[in-house]
C-alpha positions as CSV (number, residue, x, y, z in Angstrom):
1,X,41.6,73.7,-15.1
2,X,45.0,71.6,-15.1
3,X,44.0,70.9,-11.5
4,X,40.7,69.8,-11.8
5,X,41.7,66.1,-13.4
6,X,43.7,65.4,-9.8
7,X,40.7,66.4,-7.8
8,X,38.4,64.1,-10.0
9,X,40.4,61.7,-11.2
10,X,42.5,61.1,-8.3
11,X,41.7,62.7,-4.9
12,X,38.0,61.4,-5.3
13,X,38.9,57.8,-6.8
14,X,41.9,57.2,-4.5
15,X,40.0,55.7,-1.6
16,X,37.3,53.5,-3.8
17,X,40.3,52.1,-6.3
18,X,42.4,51.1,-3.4
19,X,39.7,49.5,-1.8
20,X,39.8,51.4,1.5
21,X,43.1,51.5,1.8
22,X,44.1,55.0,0.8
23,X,42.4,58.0,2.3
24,X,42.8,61.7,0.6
25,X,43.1,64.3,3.6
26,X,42.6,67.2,1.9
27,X,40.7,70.7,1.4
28,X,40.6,72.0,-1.5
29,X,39.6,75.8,-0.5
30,X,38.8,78.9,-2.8
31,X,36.7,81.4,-3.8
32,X,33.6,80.6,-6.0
33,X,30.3,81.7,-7.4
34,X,29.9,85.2,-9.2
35,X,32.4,88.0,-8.0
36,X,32.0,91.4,-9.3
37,X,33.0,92.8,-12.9
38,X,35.6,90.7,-13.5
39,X,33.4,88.9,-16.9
40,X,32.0,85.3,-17.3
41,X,35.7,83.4,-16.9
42,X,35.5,84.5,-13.3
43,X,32.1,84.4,-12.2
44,X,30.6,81.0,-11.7
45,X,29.4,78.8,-9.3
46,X,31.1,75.5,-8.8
47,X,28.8,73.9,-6.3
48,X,27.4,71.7,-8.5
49,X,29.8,70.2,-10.8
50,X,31.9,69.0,-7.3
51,X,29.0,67.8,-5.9
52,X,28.4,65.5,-9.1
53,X,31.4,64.0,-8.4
54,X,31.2,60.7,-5.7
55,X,33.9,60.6,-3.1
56,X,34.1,64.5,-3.0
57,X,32.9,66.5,0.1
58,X,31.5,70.2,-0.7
59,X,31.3,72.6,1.6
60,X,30.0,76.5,1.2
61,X,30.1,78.4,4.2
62,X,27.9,81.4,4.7
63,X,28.4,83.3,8.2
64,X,31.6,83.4,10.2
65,X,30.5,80.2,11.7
66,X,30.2,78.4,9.3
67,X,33.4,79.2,7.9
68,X,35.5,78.7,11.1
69,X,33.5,75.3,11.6
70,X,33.3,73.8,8.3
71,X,36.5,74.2,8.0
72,X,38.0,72.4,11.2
73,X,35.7,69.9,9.8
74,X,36.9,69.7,6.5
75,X,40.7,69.7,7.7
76,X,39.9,66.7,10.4
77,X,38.0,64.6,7.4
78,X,39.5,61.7,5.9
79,X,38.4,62.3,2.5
80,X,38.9,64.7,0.2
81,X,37.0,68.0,0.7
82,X,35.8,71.3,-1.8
83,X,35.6,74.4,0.3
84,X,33.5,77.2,-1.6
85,X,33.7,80.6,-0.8
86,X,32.0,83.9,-2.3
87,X,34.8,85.9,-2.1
88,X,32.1,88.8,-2.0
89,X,31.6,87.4,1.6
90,X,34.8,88.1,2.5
91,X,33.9,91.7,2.9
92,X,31.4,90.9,5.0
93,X,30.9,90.9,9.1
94,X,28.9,88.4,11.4
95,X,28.0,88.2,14.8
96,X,30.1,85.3,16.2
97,X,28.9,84.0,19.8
98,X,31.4,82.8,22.2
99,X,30.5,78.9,21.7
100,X,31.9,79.7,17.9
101,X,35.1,81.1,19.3
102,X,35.7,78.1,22.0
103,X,38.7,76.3,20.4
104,X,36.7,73.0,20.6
105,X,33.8,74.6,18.3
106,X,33.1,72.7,15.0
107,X,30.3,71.9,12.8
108,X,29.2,68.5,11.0
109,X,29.4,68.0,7.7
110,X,26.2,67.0,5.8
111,X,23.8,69.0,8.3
112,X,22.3,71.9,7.0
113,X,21.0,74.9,9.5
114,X,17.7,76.4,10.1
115,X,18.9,80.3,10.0
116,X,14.9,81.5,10.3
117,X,12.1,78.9,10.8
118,X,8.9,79.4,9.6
119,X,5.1,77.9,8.5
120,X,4.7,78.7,5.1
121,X,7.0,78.1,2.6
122,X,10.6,76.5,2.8
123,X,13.5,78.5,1.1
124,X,16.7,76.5,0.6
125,X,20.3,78.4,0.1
126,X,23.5,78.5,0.4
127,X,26.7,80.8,0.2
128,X,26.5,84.2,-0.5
129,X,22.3,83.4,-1.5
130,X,21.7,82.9,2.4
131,X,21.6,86.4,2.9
132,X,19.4,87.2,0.4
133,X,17.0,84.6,1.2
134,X,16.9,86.1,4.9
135,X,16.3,89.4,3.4
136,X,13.8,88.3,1.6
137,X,12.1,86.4,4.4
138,X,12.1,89.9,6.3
139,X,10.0,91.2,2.6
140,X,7.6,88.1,3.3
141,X,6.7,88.8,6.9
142,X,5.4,92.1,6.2
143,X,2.9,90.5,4.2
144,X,2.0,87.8,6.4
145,X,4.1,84.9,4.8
146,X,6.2,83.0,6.9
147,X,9.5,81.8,5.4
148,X,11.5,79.3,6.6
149,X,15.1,79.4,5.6
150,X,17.2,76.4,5.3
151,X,21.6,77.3,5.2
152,X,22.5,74.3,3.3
153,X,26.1,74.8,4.5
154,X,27.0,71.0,2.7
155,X,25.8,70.2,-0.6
156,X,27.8,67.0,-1.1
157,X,26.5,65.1,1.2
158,X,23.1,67.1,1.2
159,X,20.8,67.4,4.5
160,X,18.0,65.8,2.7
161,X,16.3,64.9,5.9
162,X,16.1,68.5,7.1
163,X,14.7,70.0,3.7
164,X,11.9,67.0,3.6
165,X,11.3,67.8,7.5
166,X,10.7,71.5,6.5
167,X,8.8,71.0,3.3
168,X,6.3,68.4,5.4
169,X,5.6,71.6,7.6
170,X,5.1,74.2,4.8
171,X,3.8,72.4,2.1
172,X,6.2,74.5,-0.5
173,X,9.9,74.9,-2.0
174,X,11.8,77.8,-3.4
175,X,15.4,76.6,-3.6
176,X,17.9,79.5,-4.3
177,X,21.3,79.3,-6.2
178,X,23.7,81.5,-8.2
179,X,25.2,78.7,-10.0
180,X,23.5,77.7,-13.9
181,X,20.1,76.3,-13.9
182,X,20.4,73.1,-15.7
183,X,21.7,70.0,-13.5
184,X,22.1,72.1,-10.6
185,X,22.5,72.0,-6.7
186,X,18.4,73.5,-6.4
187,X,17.2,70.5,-9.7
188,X,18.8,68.2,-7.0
189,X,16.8,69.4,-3.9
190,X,13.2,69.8,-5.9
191,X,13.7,66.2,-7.1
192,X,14.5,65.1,-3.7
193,X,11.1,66.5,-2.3
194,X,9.4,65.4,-5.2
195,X,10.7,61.8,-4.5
196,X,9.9,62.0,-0.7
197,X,7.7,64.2,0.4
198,X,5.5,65.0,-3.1
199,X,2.0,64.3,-1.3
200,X,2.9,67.3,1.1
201,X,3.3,69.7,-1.7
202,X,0.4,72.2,-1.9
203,X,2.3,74.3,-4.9
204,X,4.7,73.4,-7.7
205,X,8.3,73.7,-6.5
206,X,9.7,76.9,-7.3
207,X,13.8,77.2,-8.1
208,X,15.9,80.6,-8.4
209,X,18.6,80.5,-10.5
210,X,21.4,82.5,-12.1
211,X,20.8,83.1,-15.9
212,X,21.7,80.3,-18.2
213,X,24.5,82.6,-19.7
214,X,27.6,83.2,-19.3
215,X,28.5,85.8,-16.9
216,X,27.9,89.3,-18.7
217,X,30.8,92.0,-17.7
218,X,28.2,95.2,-17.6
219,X,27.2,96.2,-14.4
220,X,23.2,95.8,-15.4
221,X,23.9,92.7,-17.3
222,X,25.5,91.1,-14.2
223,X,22.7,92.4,-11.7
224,X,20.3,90.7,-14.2
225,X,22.4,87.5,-14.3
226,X,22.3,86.6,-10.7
227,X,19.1,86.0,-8.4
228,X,18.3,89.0,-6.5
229,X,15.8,89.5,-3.5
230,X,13.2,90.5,-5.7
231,X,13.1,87.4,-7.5
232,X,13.1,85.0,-4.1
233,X,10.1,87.5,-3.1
234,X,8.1,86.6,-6.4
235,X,9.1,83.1,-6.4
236,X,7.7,82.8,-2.5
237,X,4.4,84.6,-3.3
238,X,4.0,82.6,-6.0
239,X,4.7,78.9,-4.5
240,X,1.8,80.7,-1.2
241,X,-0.4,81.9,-4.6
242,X,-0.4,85.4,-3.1
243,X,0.9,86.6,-6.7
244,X,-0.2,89.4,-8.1
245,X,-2.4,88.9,-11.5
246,X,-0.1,90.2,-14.7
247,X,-3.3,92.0,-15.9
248,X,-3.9,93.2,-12.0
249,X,-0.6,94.5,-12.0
250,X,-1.0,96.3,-15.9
């Protein structure tokens, strides 16, 4: 925590206090977001207290990709930039195409990526949630809903104009996070729609959240703490009212 005040107080306020005259250079890179039995002071998501914070960049890879890109991005930036990664990731393969592995390959910051597109309901995520949200989408076509899945991959500054685009398609939101619910990265995305594209909404906005607890150390409690596919599935079927009834399902 010593280290947060010179990432706040300084790296982000250096540039703006100096008038322009001092740039911050540098990545700030770690893991983040819930890890696995290791209790609530090392389980929690980050995201959005850094992306509160003007003059910060945030990054959160989720593929190979987007790790090897974002972070020859965030290295090349000016400013000062948080790098997120779910160290549960790390674990993790991805198929890596031969434009990702060309030296010159790197991604922009602030442009999110359409990993699945689809006509019925917009699903926003980012880190280690990306997967599930794709998993989920898979659950969703088999009953005839088609999910579009939006890899935030920067959530300071966010690709509003690419969640509006997809939400003026689909006419619904379920934004996905592991992080708290209260003041966080998906609160941020609703309002967004909700400030420009509300007359396209055909359903209330639906967010997916971790609990509002802190992170449980039992292997149950945890599952239970963080989103899981069934719960993107529910929200999804939900937001397209293809729900099933409680008393149906009794």
């Amino acid at each position: 925590m010593q280290a947060i005040d010179h990432i706040i107080n300084s790296a982000a306020k250096s540039n703006y206090m100096s008038a322009g005259r001092i740039s911050v250079p540098i990545v700030f890179r770690g893991p983040n977001g819930a890890a696995a039995g290791v209790g609530a002071q090392h389980s929690q998501c980050y995201a959005g207290w850094y992306a509160s914070c003007p003059g910060l960049k945030v990054l959160t890879p989720y593929s190979s990709e987007d790790a090897r890109g974002l972070l020859k991005a965030a290295i090349r930036d000016p400013d000062p930039v948080i790098f997120l990664e779910n160290e549960l990731l790390y674990g993790e393969s991805f198929p890596v195409s031969a434009e990702v592995l060309d030296s010159s390959f790197c991604l922009p910051i602030g442009k999110a990526k359409i990993e699945r597109e689809g006509k019925d309901v917009t699903i926003t995520a980012f880190s280690k949630m990306v997967g599930l949200a794709l998993k989920a989408a898979e659950i969703l076509a088999k009953d005839g809903i088609s999910a579009e899945i939006i890899n935030l991959r920067t959530i300071r500054p966010l690709d509003r104009a690419t969640i509006n685009a997809s939400v003026r398609k689909t006419n619904r939101l379920v934004t996905v996070e592991e992080g708290f619910p209260q003041h966080g990265v998906g609160a941020e995305i609703c309002t967004s729609v909700i400030e420009e594209s509300f007359g396209y909404l055909d359903a209330p906005v639906e967010r997916i959240a971790g609990a509002d607890v802190p992170m449980p150390y039992a292997a149950n409690l945890e599952r239970s703490a963080v989103p899981q596919i069934e719960d993107i599935v529910r929200a999804a079927k939900r937001a397209c009212y293809r729900a099933v009834p409680m008393a149906a399902a009794s």
